[in-house]
C-alpha positions in Angstrom: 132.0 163.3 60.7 134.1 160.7 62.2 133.9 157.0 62.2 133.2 157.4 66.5 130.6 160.2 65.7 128.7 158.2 63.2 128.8 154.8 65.3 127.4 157.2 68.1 124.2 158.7 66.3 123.5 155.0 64.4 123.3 153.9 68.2 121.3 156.8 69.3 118.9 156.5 66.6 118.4 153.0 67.1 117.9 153.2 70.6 115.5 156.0 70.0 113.3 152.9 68.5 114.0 150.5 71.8 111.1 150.1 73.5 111.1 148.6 77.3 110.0 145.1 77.9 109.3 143.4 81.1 108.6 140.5 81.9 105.0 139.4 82.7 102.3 141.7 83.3 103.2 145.2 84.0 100.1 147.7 85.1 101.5 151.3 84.9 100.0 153.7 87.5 100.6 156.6 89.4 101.4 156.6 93.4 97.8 157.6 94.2 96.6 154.8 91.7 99.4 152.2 92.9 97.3 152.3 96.4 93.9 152.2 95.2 94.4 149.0 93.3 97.3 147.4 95.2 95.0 144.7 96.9 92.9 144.2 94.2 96.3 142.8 92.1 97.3 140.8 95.5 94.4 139.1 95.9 94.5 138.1 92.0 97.7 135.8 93.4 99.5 136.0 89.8 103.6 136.7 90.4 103.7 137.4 86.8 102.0 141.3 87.8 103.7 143.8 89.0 103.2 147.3 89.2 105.2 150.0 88.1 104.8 153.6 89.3 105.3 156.5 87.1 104.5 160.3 86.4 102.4 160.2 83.4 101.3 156.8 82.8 99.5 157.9 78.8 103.2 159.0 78.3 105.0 155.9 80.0 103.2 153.6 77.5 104.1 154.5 74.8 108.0 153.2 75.5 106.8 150.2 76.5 105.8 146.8 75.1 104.9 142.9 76.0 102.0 143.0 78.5 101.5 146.2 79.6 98.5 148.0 81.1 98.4 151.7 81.6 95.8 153.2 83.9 94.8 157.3 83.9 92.6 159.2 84.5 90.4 161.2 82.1 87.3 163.8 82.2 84.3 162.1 82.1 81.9 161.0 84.6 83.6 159.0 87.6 82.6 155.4 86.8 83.2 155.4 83.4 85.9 154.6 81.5 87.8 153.5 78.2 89.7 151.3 76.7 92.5 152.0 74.6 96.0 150.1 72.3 95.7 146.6 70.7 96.9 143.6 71.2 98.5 143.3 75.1 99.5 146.9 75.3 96.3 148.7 76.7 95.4 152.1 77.6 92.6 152.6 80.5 91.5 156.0 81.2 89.0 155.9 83.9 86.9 159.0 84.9 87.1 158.9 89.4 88.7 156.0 91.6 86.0 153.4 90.2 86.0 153.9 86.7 89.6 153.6 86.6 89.6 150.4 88.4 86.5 148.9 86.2 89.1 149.8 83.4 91.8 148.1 84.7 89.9 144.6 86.1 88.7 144.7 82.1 91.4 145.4 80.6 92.9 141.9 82.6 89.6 140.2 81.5 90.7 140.8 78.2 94.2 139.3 78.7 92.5 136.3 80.0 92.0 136.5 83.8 88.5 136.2 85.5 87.1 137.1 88.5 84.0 134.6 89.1 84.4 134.7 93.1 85.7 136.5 95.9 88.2 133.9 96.5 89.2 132.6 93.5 91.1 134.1 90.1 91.2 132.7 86.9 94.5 133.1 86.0 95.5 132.8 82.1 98.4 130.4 81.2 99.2 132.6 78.4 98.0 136.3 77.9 95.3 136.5 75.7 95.1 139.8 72.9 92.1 142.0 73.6 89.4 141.7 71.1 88.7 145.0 69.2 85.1 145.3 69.7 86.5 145.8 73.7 88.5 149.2 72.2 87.3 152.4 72.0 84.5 152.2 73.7 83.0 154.5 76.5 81.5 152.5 79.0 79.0 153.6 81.6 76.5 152.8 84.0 72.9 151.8 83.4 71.8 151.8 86.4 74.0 155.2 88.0 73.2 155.3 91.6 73.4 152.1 93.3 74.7 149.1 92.1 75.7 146.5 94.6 74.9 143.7 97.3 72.8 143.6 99.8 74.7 140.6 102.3 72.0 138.8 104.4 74.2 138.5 107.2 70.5 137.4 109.4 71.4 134.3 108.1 74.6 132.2 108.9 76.4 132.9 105.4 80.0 133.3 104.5 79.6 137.1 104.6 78.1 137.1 108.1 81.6 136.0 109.4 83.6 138.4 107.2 81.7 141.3 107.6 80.3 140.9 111.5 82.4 138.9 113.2 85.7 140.8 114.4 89.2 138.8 113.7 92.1 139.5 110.9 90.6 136.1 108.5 87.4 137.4 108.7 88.3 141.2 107.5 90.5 140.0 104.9 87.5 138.1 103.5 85.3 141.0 104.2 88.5 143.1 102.1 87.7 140.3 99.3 83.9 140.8 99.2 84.3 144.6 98.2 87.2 143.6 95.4 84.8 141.2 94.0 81.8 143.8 94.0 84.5 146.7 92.0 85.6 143.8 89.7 82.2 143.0 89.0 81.0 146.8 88.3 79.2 147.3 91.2 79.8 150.4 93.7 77.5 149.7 96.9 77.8 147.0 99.7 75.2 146.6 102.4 75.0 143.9 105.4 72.4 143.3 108.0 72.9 144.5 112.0 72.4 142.3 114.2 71.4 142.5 118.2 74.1 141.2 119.5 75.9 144.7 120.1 73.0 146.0 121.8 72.5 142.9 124.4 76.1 142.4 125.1 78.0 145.8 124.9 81.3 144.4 125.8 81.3 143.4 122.2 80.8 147.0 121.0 84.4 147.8 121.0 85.8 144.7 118.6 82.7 145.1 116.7 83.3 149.0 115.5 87.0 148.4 115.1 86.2 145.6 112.5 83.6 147.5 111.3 84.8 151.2 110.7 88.0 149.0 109.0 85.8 147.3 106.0 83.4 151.1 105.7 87.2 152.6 105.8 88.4 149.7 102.9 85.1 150.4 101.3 85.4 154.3 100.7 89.2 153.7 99.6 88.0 152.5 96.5 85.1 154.2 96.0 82.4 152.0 97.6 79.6 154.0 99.5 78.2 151.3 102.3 74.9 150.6 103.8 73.6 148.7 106.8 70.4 146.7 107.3 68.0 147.5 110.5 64.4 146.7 111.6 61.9 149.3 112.6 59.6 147.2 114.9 61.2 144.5 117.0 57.3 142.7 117.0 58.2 141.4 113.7 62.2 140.9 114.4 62.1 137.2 114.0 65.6 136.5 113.2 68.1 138.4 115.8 67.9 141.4 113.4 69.2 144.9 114.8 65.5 146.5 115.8 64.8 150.1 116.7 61.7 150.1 118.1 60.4 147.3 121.3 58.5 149.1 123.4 55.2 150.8 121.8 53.6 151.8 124.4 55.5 155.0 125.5 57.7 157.6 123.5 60.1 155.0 121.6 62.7 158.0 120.5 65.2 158.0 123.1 66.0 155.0 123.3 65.5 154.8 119.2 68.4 157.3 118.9 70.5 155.5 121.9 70.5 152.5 119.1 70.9 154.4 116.1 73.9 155.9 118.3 75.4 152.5 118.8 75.4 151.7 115.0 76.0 154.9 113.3 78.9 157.3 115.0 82.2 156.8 113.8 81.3 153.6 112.2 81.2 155.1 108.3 77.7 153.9 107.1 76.5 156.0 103.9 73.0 154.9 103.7 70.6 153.1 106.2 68.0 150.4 104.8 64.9 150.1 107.0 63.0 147.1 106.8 59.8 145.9 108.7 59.8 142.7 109.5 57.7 140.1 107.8 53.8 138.6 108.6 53.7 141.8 111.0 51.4 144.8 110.7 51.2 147.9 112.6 48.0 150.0 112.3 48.6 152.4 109.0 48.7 155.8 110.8 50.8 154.4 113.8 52.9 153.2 111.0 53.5 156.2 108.9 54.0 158.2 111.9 56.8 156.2 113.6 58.5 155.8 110.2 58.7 159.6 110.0 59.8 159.9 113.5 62.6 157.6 112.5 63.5 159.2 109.5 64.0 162.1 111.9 66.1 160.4 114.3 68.4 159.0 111.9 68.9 162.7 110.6 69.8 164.1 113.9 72.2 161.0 114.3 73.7 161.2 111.5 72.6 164.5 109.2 72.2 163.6 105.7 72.5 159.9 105.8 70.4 158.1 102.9 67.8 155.8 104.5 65.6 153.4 102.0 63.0 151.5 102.6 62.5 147.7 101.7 58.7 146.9 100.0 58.4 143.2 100.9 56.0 140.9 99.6 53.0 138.8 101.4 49.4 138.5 99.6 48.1 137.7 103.4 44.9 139.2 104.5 46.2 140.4 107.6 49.0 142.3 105.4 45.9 144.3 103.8 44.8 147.3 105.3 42.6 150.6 104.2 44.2 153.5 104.4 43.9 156.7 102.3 40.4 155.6 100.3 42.7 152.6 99.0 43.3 148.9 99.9 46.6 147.9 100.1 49.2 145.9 101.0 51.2 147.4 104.3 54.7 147.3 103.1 53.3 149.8 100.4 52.4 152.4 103.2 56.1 153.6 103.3 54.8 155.7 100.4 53.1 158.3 102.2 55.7 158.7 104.9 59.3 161.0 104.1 59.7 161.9 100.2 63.2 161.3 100.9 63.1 157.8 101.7 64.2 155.9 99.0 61.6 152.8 98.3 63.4 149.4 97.0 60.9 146.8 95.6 61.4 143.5 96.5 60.8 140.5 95.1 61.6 136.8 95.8 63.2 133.6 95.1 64.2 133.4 90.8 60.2 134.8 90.3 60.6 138.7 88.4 58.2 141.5 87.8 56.6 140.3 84.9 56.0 136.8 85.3 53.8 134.2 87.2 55.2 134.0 90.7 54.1 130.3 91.2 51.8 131.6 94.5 55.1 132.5 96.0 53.8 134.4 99.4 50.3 134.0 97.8 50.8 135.9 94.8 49.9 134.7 91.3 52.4 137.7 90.1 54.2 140.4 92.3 52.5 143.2 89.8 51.2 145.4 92.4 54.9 145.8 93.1 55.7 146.0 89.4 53.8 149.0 89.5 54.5 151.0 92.0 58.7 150.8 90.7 57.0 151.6 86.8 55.3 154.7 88.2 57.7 155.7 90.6 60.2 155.5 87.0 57.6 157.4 85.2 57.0 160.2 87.7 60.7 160.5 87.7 60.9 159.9 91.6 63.9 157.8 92.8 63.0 153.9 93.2 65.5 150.6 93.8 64.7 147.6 93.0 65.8 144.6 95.3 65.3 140.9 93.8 67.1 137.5 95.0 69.6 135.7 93.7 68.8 132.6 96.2 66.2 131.6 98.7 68.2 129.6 101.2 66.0 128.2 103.5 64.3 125.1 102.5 64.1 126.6 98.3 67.1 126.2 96.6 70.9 126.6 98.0 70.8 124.2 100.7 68.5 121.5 98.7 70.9 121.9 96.9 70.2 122.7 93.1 71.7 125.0 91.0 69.4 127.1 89.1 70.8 130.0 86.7 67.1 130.8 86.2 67.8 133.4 88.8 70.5 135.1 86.3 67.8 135.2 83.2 64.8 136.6 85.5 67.3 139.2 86.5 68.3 140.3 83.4 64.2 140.0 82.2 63.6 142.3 85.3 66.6 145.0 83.8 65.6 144.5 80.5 62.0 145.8 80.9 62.3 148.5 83.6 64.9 149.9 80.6 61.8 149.8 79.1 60.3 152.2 81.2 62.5 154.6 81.8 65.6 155.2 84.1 66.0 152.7 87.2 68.2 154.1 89.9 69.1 151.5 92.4 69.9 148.0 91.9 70.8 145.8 94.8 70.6 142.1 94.9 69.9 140.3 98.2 72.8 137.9 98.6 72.0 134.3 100.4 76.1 132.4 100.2 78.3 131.6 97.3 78.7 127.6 97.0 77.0 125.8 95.0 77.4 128.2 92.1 75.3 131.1 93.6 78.4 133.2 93.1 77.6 133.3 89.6 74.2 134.8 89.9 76.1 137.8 92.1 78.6 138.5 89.5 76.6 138.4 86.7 73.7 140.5 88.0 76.5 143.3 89.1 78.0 143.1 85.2 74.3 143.5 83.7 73.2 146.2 86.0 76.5 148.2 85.0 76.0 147.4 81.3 73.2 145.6 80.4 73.5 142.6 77.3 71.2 141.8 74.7 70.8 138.2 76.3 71.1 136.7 80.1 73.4 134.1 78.4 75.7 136.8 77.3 76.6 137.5 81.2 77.6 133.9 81.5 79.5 133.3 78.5 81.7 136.4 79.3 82.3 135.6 82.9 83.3 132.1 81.4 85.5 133.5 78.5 88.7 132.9 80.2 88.2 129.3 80.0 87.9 129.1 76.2 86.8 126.4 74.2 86.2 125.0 77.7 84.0 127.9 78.9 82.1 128.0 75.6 80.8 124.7 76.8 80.0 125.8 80.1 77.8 129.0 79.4 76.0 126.7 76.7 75.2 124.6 79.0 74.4 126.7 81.5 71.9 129.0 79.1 70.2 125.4 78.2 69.5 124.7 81.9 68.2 128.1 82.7 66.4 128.1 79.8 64.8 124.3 80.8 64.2 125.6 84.5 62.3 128.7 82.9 59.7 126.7 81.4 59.3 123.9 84.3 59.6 126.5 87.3 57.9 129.3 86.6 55.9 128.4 83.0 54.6 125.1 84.3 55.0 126.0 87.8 56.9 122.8 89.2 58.9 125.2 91.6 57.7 123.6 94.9 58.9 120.5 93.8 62.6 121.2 93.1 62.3 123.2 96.7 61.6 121.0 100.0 60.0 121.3 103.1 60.7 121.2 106.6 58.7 121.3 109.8 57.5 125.0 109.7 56.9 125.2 106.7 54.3 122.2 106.8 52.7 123.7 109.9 52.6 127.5 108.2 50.6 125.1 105.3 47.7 123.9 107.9 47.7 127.5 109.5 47.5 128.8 105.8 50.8 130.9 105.8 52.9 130.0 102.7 55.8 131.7 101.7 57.5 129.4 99.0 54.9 128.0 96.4 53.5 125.1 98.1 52.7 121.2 96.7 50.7 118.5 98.4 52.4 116.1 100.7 52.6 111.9 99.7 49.5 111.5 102.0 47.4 114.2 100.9 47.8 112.6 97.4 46.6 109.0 98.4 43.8 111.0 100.5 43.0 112.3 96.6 39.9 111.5 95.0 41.1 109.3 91.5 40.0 112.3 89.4 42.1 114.6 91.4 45.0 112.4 91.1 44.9 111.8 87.8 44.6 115.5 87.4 47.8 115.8 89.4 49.9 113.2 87.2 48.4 115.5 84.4 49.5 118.9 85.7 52.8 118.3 87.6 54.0 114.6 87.5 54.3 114.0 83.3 55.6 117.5 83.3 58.4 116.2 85.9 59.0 113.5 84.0 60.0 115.9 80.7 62.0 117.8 83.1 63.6 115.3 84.6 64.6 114.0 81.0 65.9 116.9 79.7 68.4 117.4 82.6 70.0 114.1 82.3 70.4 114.7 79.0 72.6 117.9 80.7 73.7 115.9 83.2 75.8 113.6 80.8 77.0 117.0 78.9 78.3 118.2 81.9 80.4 115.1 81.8 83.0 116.5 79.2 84.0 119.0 81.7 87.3 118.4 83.6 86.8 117.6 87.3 90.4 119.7 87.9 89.3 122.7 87.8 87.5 124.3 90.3 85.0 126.5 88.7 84.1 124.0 86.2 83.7 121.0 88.2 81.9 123.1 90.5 79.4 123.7 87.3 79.5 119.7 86.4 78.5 118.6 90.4 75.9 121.8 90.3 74.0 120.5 86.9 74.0 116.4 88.1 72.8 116.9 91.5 70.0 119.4 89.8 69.0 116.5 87.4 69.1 113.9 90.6 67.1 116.1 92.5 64.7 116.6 90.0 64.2 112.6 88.3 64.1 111.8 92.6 61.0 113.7 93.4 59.5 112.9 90.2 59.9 109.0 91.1 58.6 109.7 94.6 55.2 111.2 93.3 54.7 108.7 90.7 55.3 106.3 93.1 52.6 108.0 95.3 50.2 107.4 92.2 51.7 104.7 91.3 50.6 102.8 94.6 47.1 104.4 95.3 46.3 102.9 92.1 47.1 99.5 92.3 48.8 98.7 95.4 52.6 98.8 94.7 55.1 101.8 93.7 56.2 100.1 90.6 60.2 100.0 92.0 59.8 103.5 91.6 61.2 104.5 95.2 64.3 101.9 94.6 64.6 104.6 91.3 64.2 107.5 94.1 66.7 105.9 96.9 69.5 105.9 93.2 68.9 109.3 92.9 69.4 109.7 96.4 72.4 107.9 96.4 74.1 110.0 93.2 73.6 113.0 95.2 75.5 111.7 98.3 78.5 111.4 96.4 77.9 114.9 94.3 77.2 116.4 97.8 80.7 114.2 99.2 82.6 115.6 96.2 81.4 119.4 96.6 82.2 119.3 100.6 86.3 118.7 99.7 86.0 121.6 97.4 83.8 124.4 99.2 85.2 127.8 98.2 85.3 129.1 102.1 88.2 128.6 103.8 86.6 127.3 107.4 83.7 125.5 105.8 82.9 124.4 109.0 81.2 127.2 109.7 78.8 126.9 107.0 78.4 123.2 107.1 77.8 122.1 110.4 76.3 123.3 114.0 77.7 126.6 115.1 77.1 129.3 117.9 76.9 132.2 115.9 74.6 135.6 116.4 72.1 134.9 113.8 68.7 133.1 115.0 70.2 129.6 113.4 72.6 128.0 115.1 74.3 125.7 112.1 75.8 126.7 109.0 73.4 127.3 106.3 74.6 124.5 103.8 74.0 122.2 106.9 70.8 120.6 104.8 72.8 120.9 101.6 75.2 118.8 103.3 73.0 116.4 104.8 70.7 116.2 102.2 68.4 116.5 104.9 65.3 117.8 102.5 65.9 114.6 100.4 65.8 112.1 103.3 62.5 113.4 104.8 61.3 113.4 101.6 62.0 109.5 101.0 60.9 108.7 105.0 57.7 110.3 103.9 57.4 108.4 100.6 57.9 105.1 102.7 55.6 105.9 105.0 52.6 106.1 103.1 53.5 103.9 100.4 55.1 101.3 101.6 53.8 102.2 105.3 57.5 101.5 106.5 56.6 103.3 110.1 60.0 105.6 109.4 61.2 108.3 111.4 60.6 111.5 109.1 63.8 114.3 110.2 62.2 118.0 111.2 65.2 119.6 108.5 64.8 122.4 110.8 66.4 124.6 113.0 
């Protein structure tokens, strides 16, 4: 052979051993693949990705090395998947359109990015390797049917903008919503209807173009949708989309003009009927109509899913007799349509299977608890619907932070299991600031796969911030664990919550929907026993809570104010531990004075507490995830029953303020204006 012949196959062999690297992050897909994730990559914001398209991806990686991600498709059910290499070169082979993109969002969790919001990316300085125990594993769905969000767009939210409100902003955060759902596991999206469409039709036409564009996004990537409507519009108290108004003739015709409106063209997989709350229709009326609905939507729209939301309310006028049984009316959806799907609600951070505080009068939801068990048991499908915030006057717009709501999910998942297979899981979605994303995405991650512990969720959502995030979930699992004990164990809820106007009018009328406390005056009206009963049961409990989160408070010090998740964490654990050591100083105060005449400097202590949250609450405004904060912040027209934002208290700190007038009034009988904090 000659000398040019040899130099020729040395080359050829060596080549033979080249293997390609690009710079960066390259994801190797095919065409159909390269458009099913191509947003999903965009809205990461990383330049470092970039996708390269190819035949036979499995084949493709094998040439390659660096950081390289190969996504395929393999046999096995269609949200599944696997994970497959070492180090930074990884395999995914995903069983349908889902699957492979839980695979891929994975696979870049374990190269360091995170995906904790809608709008925000963590983004690793360097790649990370993957961990092994993340290889070679089949992942697959606990709970296989639904999995997803339910967006309470009745209330003036982020997502009521995005998903209901037509304009190019809002669908490209409506766009973000269903990424964040797929890179979170989940695979079902659901928002309420409003009545807007129905009394002004010239907005019909804007409204289904925005509309059948997010269903249209949605089915792209494997997201079924869902919208929210109320049967009677009696109990409609919050501008909802209603079917029924008029009970006294034959409500069909103009039932099916309505379900006309919403349905055709406009893409919607699955219907969830509600009924509206502290309204009862007589049981037979009741089961009738929601048959003759069920109908309706079937010759509207053949084979749409509809389900059915059991709502919660120990009232005596939400008990009726029907069937030889007493029983609560939401429950009567039971003997109407087999094929309506029943969803169990329950509310607030309270679960299944522990004390509920009084919350809507009920010591524990367990009449619900049992109706989703046997449901399981008779193998009949059953969804279960929890919060993952209150809004109103409870928790968001207080605001506190309270990743309680994140362990009595995962308590909830852990003990259906228990039972048997649970098919729906849907969590009813109040806003995103203030932390309450984190709730959202690690509900969706534990329904998909469930951990051993609630803190596991955290720390892996907080993974790509190392050493740093660590700290966080530790922190984090100690605060959920503290809020466990004093809100639900020792039943100090109502006292992290607040109060406004209604809601002290619904306590003389005897209507209670958040677990209620006694106001500053009912306590000096207090015999001395019952006081001293009171600093006994709630106010040296406060105390120990109010201890234990300053202790947090000062740990959440060590985390850096630059970044925006974790500063986000740090303002979120210091305004809980205000929140809490002010009404504790406001009700010893109380006790304090009807005992000897003076508070003791204890509302001084208060009107600090106050004052700490001003600038926690200043701080949080110049960082607020949304883009138009605006809208959530301040007064607004919008189509929901509220015109303001819903962090407008949160902002104001409106709950605290009316709180301390209160305080002053009957201790220190300062004659203060007390603010309404509502509406």
């Amino acid at each position: 052979m000659s000398t040019q012949l040899k130099l020729l196959a040395l080359a050829l062999l060596v080549c033979s051993a080249c293997k390609v690297k690009e710079p960066g992050l390259t994801v190797l897909v095919t065409a159909e693949d390269e458009a099913l994730v191509r947003e999903g990559l965009a809205f990461i914001g990383d330049p470092r990705i970039h996708t390269t398209v190819v035949t036979a991806p499995e084949k493709e990686i094998t040439s390659r090395e660096g950081v390289v991600v190969a996504l395929s498709t393999q046999s096995s059910c269609s949200e599944c998947y696997r994970i497959e290499g070492s180090g930074t070169v990884l395999h995914v082979k995903g069983g349908g359109a889902l699957g492979r993109q839980y695979g891929l969002w994975h696979a870049l969790e374990a190269l360091g990015y995170r995906f904790p919001h809608p709008r925000y990316t963590k983004i690793p300085t360097d790649f990370t390797t993957a961990h092994a125990e993340l290889l070679n594993v089949d992942y697959a769905p606990d709970v296989k049917q639904r999995r997803g969000l339910h967006l309470h767009t009745l209330h003036p939210i982020e997502t009521l903008y995005d998903f209901w409100i037509p304009g190019p902003e809002n669908l490209e955060g409506a766009k973000r919503a269903i990424d964040f759902l797929i890179k979170n596991r989940g695979n079902y999206l659901q928002w309420c209807a409003l009545d807007d469409v129905v009394k002004t039709p010239s907005l019909l036409p804007a409204w289904q173009e925005h509309t059948r564009a997010i269903t249209g996004y949605a089915h792209a990537h494997g997201v079924s949708t869902g919208i929210a409507l109320q049967l009677f519009g009696g109990g409609n108290l919050q501008n909802a989309y209603d079917l029924i108004d008029d009970l006294t003739g034959d409500p069909i015709p103009e039932m099916e003009r309505r379900l006309h409106v919403l349905l055709d063209g406009n893409g919607f997989d699955s219907l969830a009927l509600s009924f509206g709350e502290f309204f009862a229709e007589e049981p037979a009326r009741f089961v009738a109509n929601v048959d003759a609905t069920y109908a309706a939507m079937q010759r509207v729209q053949p084979g749409v899913e509809v389900t059915a939301s059991i709502h919660v309310g120990n009232y005596d006028n939400l008990r009726i007799d029907f069937m030889g049984e007493r029983q609560l009316y939401y429950f009567l959806v039971r003997y109407a349509n087999p094929a309506i799907v029943p969803w169990v609600h329950t509310t607030m951070f309270f679960n299944l299977y522990e004390d509920t505080g009084l919350a809507y009068l009920h010591e524990q939801f367990d009449e619900h608890r049992a109706y989703l068990e046997g449901r399981i048991r008779e193998r009949k499908r059953v969804g279960y619907f929890p919060e993952s915030a209150y809004w109103v006057a409870f928790d968001i717009n207080i605001p506190v932070f309270i990743p309680l709501y994140i362990r009595s999910r995962h308590l909830d998942l852990e003990r259906i299991a228990a039972v048997g297979e649970l098919d729906d899981h849907v969590l009813f979605s109040s806003g995103w600031e203030w932390g309450y994303w984190l709730t959202d995405a690690a509900t969706l991650r534990m329904s998909y796969s469930r951990p051993a512990k609630w803190e596991d969720a955290v720390s892996d959502i907080h993974g790509g911030w190392g050493a740093q995030g660590a700290t966080a979930a530790e922190l984090i699992r100690k605060l959920g664990e503290a809020q466990h004990r004093a809100l639900i164990i020792e039943r100090l809820a109502a006292y992290i919550a607040g109060r406004d106007q209604i809601i002290d009018a619904g306590d003389r009328l005897g209507i209670f929907s958040q677990p209620d406390r006694p106001e500053f005056s009912e306590l000096l009206a207090a015999t001395p026993a019952e006081r001293e009963a009171f600093r006994t049961r709630v106010v040296e409990k406060l105390a120990v809570h109010a201890a234990e989160l300053a202790v947090l408070a000062a740990e959440a010090d060590s985390l850096p104010s630059d970044d925006p998740v974790l500063a986000e964490l740090k303002q979120g654990v210091q305004v809980t531990a205000a929140r809490v050591a002010f009404i504790h100083a406001l009700y010893a105060a109380t006790l304090s004075y009807a005992a000897g005449g003076t508070d003791g400097g204890l509302i001084a202590k208060a009107e600090a507490q106050l004052a700490v949250a001003k600038e926690l609450v200043a701080k949080r405004r110049r960082a607020l995830w949304d883009p138009d904060p605006k809208t959530i912040l301040r007064n607004t027209v919008n189509p929901t029953f509220y015109q303001y934002g819903y962090l407008r208290e949160g902002d104001t700190l409106c709950f605290w303020e009316r709180e301390r007038a209160q305080a002053r009034n009957a201790v220190l009988q300062a004659g203060q204006m007390v603010p309404g904090c509502v509406l």
